[in-house]
Each structure stands twice: as C-alpha cells, then as structure tokens.
N, CA and C atoms as a LAMMPS dump frame, in Angstrom:
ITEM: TIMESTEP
0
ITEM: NUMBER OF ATOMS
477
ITEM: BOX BOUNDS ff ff ff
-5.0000000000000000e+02 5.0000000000000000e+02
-5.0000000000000000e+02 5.0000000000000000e+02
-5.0000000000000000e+02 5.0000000000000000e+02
ITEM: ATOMS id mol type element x y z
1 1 1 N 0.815 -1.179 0
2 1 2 C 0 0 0
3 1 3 C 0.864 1.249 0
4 2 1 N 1.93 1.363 0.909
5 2 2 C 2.783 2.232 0.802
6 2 3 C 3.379 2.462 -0.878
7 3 1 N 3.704 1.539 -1.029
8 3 2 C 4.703 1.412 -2.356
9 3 3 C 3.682 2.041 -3.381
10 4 1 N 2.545 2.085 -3.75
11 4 2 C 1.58 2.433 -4.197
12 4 3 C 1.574 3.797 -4.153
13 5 1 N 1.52 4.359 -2.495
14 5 2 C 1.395 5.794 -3.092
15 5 3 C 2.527 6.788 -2.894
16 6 1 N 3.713 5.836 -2.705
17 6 2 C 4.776 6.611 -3.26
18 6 3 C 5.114 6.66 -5.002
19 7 1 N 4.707 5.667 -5.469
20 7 2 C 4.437 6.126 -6.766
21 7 3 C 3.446 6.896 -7.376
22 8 1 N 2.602 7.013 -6.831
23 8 2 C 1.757 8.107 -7.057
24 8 3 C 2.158 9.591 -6.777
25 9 1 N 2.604 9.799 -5.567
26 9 2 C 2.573 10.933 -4.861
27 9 3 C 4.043 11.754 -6.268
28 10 1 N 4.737 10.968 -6.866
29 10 2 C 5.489 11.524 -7.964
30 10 3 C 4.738 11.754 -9.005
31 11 1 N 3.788 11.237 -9.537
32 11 2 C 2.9 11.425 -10.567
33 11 3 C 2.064 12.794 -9.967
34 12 1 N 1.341 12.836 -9.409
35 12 2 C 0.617 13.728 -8.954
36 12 3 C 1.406 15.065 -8.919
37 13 1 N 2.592 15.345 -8.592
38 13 2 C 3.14 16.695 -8.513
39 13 3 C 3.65 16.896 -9.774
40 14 1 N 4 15.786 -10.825
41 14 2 C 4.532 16.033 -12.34
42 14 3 C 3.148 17.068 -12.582
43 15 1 N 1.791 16.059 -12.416
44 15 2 C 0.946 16.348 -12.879
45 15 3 C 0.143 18.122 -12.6
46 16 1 N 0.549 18.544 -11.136
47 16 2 C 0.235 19.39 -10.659
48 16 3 C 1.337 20.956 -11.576
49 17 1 N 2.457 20.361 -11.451
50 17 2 C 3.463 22 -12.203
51 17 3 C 3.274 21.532 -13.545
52 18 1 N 2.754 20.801 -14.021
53 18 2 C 2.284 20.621 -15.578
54 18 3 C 1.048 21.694 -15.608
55 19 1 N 0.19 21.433 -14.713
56 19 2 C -1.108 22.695 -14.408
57 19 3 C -0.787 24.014 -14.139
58 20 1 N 0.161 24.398 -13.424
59 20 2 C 0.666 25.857 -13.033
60 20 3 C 1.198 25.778 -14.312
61 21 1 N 2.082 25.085 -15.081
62 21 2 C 2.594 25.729 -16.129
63 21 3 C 1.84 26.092 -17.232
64 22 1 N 0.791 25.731 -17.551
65 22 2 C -0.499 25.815 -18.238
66 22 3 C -1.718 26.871 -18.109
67 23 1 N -1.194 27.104 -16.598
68 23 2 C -2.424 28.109 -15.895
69 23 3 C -1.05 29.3 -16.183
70 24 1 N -0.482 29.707 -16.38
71 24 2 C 0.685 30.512 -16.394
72 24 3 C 1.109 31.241 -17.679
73 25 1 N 1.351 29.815 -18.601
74 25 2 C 0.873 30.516 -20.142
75 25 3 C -0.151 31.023 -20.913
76 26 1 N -1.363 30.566 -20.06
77 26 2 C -2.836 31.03 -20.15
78 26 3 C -3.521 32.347 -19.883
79 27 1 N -2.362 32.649 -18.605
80 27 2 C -2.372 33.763 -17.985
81 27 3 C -2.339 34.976 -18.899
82 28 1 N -1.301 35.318 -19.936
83 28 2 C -1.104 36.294 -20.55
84 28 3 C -2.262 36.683 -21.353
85 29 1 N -3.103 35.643 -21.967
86 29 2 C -4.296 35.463 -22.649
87 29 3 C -5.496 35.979 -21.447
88 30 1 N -5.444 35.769 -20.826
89 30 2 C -6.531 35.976 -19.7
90 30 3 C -6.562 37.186 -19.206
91 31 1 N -5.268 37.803 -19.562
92 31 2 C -4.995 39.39 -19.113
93 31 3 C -5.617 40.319 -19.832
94 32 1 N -5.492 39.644 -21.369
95 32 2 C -5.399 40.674 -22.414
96 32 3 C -7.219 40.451 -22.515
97 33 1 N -7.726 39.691 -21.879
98 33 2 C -9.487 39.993 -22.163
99 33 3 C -9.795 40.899 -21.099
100 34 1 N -9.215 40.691 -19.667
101 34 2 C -9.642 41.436 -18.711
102 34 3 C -9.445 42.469 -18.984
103 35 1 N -8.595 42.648 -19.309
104 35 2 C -8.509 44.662 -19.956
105 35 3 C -9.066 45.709 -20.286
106 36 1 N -9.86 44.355 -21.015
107 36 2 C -11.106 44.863 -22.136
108 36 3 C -12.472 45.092 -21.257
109 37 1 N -12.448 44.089 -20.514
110 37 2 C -13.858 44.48 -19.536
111 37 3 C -13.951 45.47 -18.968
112 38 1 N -12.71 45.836 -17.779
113 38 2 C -13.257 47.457 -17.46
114 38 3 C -13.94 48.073 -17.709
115 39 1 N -13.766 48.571 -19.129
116 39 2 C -13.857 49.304 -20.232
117 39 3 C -15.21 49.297 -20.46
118 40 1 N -15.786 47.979 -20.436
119 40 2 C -17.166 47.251 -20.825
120 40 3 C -17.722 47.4 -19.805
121 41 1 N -17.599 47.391 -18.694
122 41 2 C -18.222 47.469 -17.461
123 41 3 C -18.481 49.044 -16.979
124 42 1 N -17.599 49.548 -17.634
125 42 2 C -17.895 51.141 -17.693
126 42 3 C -19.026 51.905 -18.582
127 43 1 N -18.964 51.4 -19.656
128 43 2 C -20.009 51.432 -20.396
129 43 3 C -21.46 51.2 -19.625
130 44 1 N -21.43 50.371 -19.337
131 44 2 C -23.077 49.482 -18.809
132 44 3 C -23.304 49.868 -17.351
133 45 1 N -22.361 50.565 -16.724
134 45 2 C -22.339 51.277 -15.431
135 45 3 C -23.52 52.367 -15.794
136 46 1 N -22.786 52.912 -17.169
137 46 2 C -23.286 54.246 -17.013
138 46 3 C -24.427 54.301 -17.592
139 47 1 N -25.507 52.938 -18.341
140 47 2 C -26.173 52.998 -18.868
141 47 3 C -27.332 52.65 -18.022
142 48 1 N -26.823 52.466 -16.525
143 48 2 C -28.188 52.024 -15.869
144 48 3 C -28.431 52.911 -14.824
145 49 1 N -29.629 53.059 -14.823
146 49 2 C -30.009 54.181 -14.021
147 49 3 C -29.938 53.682 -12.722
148 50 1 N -30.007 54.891 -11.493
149 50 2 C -29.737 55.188 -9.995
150 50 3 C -31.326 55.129 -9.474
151 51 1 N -31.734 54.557 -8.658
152 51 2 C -32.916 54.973 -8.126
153 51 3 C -32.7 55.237 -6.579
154 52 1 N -33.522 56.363 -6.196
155 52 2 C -33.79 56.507 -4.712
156 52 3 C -34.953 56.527 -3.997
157 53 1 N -35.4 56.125 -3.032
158 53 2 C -37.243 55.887 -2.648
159 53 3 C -37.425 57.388 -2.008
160 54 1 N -38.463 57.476 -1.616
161 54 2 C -38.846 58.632 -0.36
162 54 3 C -40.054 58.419 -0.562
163 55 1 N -40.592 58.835 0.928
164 55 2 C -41.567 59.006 1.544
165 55 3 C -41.879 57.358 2.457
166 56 1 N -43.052 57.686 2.497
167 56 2 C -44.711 58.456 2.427
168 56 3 C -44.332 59.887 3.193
169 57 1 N -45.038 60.746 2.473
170 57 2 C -44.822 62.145 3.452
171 57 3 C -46.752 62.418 3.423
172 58 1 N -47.163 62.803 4.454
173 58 2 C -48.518 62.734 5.109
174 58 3 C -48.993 64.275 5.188
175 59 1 N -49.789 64.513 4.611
176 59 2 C -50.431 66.11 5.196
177 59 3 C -50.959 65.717 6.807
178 60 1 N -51.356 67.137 7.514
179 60 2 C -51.429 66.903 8.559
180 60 3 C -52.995 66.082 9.122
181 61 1 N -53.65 66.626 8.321
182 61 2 C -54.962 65.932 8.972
183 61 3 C -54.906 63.966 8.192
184 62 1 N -53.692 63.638 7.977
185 62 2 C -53.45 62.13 7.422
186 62 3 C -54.392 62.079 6.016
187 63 1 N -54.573 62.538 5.912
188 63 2 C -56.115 62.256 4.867
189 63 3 C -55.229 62.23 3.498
190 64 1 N -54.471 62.64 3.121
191 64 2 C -53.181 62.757 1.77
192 64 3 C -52.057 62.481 1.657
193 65 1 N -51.344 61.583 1.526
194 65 2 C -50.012 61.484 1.163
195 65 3 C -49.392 60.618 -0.082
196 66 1 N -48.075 60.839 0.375
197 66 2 C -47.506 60.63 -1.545
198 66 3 C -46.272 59.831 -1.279
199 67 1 N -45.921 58.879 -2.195
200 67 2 C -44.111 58.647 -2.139
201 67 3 C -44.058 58.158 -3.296
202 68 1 N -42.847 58.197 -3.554
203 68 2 C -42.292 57.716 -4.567
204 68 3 C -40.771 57.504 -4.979
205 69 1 N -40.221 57.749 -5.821
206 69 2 C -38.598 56.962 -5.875
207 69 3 C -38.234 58.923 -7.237
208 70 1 N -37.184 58.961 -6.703
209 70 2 C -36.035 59.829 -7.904
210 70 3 C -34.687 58.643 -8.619
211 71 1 N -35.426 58.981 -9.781
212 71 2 C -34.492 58.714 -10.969
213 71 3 C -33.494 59.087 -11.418
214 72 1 N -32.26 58.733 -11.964
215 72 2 C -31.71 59.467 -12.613
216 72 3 C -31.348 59.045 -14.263
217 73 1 N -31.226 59.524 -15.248
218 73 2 C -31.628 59.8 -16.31
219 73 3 C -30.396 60.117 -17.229
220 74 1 N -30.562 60.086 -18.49
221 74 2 C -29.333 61.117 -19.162
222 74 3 C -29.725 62.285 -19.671
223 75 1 N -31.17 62.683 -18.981
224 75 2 C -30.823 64.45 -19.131
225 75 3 C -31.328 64.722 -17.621
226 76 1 N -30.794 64.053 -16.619
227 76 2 C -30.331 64.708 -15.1
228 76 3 C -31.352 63.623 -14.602
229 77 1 N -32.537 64.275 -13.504
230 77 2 C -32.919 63.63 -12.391
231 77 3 C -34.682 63.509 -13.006
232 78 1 N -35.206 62.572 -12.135
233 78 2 C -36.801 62.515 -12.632
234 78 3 C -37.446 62.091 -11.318
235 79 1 N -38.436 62.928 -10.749
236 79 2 C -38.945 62.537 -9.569
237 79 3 C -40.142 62.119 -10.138
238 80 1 N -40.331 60.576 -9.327
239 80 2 C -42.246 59.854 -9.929
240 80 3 C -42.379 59.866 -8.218
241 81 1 N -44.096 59.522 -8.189
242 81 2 C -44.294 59.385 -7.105
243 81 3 C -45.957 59.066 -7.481
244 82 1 N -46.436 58.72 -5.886
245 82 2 C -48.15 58.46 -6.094
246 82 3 C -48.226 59.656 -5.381
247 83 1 N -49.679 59.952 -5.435
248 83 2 C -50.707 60.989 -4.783
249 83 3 C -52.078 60.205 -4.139
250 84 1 N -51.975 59.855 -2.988
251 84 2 C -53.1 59.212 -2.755
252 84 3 C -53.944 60.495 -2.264
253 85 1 N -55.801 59.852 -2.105
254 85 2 C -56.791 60.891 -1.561
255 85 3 C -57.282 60.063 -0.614
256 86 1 N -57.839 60.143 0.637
257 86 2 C -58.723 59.498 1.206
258 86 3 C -60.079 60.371 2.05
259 87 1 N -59.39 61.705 1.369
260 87 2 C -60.297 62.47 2.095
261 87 3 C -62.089 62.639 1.305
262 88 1 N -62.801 63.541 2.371
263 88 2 C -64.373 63.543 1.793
264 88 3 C -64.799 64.5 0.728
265 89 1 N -65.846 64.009 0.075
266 89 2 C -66.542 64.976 -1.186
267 89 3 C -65.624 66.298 -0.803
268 90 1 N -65.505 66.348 -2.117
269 90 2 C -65.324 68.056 -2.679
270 90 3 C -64.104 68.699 -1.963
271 91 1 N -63.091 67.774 -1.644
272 91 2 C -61.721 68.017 -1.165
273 91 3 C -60.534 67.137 -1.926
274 92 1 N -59.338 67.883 -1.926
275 92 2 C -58.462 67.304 -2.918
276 92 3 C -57.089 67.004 -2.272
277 93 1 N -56.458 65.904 -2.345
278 93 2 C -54.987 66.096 -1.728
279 93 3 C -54.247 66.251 -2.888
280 94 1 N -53.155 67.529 -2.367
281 94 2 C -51.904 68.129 -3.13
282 94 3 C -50.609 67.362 -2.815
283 95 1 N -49.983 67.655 -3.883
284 95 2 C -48.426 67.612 -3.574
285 95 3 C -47.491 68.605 -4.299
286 96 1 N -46.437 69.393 -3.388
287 96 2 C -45.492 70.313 -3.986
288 96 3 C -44.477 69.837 -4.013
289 97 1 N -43.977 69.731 -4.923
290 97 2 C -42.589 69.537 -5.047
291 97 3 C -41.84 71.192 -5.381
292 98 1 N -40.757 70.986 -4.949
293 98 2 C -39.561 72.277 -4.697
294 98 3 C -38.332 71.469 -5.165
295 99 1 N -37.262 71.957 -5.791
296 99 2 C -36.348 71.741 -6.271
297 99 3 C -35.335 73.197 -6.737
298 100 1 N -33.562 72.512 -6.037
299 100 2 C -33.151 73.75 -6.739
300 100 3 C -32.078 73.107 -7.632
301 101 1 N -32.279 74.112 -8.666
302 101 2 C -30.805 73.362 -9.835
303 101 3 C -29.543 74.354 -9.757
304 102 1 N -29.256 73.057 -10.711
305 102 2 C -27.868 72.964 -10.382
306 102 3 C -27.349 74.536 -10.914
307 103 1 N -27.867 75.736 -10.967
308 103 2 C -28.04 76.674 -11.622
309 103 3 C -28.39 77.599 -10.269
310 104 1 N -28.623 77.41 -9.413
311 104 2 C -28.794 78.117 -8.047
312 104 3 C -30.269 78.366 -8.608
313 105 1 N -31.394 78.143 -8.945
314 105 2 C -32.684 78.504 -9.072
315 105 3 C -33.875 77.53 -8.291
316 106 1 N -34.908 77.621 -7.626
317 106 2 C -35.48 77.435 -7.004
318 106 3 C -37.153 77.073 -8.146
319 107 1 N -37.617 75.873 -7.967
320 107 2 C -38.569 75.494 -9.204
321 107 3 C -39.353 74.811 -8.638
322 108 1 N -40.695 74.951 -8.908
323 108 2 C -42.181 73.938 -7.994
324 108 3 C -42.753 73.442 -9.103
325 109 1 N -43.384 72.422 -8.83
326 109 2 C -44.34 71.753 -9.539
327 109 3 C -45.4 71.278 -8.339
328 110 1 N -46.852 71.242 -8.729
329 110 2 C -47.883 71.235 -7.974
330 110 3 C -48.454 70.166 -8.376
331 111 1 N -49.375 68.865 -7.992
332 111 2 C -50.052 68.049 -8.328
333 111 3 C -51.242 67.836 -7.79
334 112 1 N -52.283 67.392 -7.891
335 112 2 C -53.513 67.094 -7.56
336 112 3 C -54.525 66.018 -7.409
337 113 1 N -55.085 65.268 -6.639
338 113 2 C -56.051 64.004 -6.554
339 113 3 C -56.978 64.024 -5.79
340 114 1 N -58.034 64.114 -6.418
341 114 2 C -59.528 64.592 -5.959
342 114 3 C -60.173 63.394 -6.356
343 115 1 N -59.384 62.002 -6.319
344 115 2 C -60.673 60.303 -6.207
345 115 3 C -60.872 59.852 -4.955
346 116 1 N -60.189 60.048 -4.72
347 116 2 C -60.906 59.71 -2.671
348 116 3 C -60.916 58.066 -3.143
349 117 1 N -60.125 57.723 -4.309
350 117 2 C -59.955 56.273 -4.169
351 117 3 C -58.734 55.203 -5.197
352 118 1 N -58.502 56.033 -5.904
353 118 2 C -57.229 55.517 -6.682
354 118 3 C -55.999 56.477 -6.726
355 119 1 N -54.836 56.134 -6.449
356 119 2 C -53.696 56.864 -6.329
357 119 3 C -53.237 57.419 -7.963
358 120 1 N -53.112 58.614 -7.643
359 120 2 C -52.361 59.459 -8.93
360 120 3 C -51.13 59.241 -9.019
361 121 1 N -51.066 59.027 -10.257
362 121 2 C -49.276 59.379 -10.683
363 121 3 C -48.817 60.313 -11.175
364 122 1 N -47.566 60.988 -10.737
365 122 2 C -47.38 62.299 -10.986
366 122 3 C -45.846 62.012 -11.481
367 123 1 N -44.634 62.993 -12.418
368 123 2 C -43.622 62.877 -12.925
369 123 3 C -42.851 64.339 -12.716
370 124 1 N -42.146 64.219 -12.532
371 124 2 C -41.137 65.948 -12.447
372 124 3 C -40.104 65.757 -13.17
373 125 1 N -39.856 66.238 -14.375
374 125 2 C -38.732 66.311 -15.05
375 125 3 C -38.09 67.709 -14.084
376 126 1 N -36.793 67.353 -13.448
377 126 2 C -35.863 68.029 -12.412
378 126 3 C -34.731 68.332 -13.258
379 127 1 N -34.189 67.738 -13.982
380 127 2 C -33.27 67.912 -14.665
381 127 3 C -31.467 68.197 -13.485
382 128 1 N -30.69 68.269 -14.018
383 128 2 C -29.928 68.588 -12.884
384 128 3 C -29.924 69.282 -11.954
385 129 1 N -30.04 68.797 -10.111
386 129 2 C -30.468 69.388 -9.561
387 129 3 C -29.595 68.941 -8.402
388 130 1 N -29.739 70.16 -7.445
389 130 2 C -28.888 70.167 -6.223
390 130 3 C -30.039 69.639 -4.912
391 131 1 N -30.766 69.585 -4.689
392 131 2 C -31.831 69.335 -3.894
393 131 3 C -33.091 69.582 -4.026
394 132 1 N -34.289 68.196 -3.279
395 132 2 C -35.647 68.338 -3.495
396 132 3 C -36.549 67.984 -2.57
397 133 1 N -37.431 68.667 -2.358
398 133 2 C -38.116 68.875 -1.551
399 133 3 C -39.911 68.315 -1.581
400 134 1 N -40.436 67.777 -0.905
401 134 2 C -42.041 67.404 -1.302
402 134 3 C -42.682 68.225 0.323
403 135 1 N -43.928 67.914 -0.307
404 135 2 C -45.142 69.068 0.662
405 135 3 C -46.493 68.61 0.345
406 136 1 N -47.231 67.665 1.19
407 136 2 C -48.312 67.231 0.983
408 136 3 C -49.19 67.893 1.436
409 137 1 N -50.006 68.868 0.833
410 137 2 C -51.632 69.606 1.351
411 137 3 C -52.579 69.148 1.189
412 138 1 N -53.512 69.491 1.838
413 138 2 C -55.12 69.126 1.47
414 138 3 C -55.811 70.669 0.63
415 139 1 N -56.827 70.53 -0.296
416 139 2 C -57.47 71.578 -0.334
417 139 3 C -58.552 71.692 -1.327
418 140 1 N -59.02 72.036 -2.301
419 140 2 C -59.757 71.896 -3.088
420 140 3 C -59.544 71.875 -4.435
421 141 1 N -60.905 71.693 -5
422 141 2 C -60.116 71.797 -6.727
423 141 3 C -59.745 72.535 -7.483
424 142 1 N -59.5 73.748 -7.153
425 142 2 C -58.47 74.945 -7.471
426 142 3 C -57.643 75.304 -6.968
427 143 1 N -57.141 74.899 -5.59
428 143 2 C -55.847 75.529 -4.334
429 143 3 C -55.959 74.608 -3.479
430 144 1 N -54.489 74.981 -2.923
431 144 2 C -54.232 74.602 -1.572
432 144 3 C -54.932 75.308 -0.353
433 145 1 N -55.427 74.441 0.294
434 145 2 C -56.683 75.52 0.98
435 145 3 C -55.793 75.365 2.925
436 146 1 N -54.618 74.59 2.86
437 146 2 C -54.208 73.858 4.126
438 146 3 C -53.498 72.925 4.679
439 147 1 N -53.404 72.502 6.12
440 147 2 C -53.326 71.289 6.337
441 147 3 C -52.43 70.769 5.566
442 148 1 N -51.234 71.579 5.614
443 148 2 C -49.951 70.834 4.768
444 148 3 C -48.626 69.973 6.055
445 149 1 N -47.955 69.263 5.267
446 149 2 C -46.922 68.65 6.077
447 149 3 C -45.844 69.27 5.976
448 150 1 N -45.178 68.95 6.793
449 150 2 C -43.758 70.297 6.965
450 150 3 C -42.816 69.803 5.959
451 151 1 N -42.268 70.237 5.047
452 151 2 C -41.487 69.779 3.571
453 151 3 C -40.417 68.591 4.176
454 152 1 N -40.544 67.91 2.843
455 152 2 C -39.299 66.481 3.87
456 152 3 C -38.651 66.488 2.521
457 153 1 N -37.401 66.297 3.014
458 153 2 C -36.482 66.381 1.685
459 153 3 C -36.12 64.862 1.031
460 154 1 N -36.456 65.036 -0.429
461 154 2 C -36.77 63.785 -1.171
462 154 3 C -35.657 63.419 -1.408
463 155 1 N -34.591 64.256 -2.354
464 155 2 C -33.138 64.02 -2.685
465 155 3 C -32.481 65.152 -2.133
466 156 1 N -31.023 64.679 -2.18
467 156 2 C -30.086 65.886 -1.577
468 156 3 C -28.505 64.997 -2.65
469 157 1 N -28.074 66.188 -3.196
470 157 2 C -26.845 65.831 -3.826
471 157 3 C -25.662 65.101 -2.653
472 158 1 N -24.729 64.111 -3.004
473 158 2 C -23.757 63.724 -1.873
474 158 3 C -24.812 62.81 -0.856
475 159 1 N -26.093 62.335 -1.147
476 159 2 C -26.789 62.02 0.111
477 159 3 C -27.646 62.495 1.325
C-alpha cells in the first residue's frame, strides 16, 4: 500500500506544475481579455439608471399622502411618485414639489387628486439638480386651501 502511493505521490506533482505551467501561459491570454472588460463594465455602469425611494410624506390631517422613488436619467434627475386621496366629497390632496438646480434657481411643480380612491401618478422632469423637496396639502379643486406637512427632503446631492 505504501509502495503504491509513493508512486503516485510523484505522478501527482509532475501532474500538478504541468497545471501551473499551463495556468501561467494562459495567464497572458486571460490578461489581455480582462482589460477589455473594465472598459465594458464602464459602459453598462453608465447605462443604468440610480434609483432613490422617499416618503410616504402625510399632510397633517393624514387624509393625503404621496411617495415615490427619484431617478436618474441622461438628461439629469426625474422625480415619480403616487398621490393618494382618502379624504371627503369636494376636497383634494396636493403635492409640492420644490427643487433647486444645479443653476442656483429654485422650481415647484404642484399636483392634484380629488378620487378619494385611486392613487395618482405624478412625474417631475428636475433635470440637474442640487436638492428636493415634497409638501403634501389638502385643499380643493383649485388651491391649496391647508393642512400641509412640513417639507421632507426627497433628494439631496452627496446624500
């Protein structure tokens, strides 16, 4: 039994630096693809978009709120979000969005849902922007009549 795997145990290490020498000349070949991936992986980095969540942010009497996720895009940022209603006849829940770009300017968009039973979808083309802001009101079907939530910040550049 011995004698056995001392003849082996010589075969086995021929067999083993026969493999390093193989994995070694292979090597140079194996370099010259990895190279290439970076490269490729850089590409497809940049082709997939960033998402971030926020919310639910709540007006105060609970009766309205909204969340949703910011995008980012190749012409800058895209805030989606829902607008739910749960409030009674002939009242509407709002949402403000605030945003400032990357331009030092300060920009709102207003939204509206007066079903008191299916959530709205709403879109903000933001475009490059330094920070954003949401604001859920209650009010009617022409204004904000109230009963807003204190602004909660959706995105912020750096986190």
């Amino acid at each position: 039994m011995r004698s056995a795997a001392r003849v082996l145990l010589p075969l086995a290490a021929a067999g083993l630096s026969a493999a390093l020498a193989a994995g070694l000349a292979a090597a140079p070949a194996a370099a010259s693809v990895s190279s290439a991936s970076p490269v490729a992986s850089v590409v497809s980095a940049a082709s997939v978009a960033e998402t971030w969540r926020w919310g639910p942010t709540a007006s105060s009497d609970t009766k309205g709120w909204a969340n949703g996720y910011v995008r980012s895009g190749s012409s800058g940022l895209r805030i989606v979000g829902d607008l739910y209603d749960a409030g009674g006849a002939r009242t509407c829940s709002w949402v403000k969005i605030k945003w400032l770009t990357d331009r030092g300017k300060y920009r709102t968009a207003t939204h509206r849902n007066c079903s008191q039973s299916t959530p709205r979808t709403f879109t903000v083309n933001a475009g490059y922007m330094l920070l954003a802001k949401a604001m859920v009101c209650r009010g009617g079907t022409t204004r904000i009549t109230g009963k807003c939530s204190p602004w909660e910040r959706v995105w912020t550049q750096g986190g």
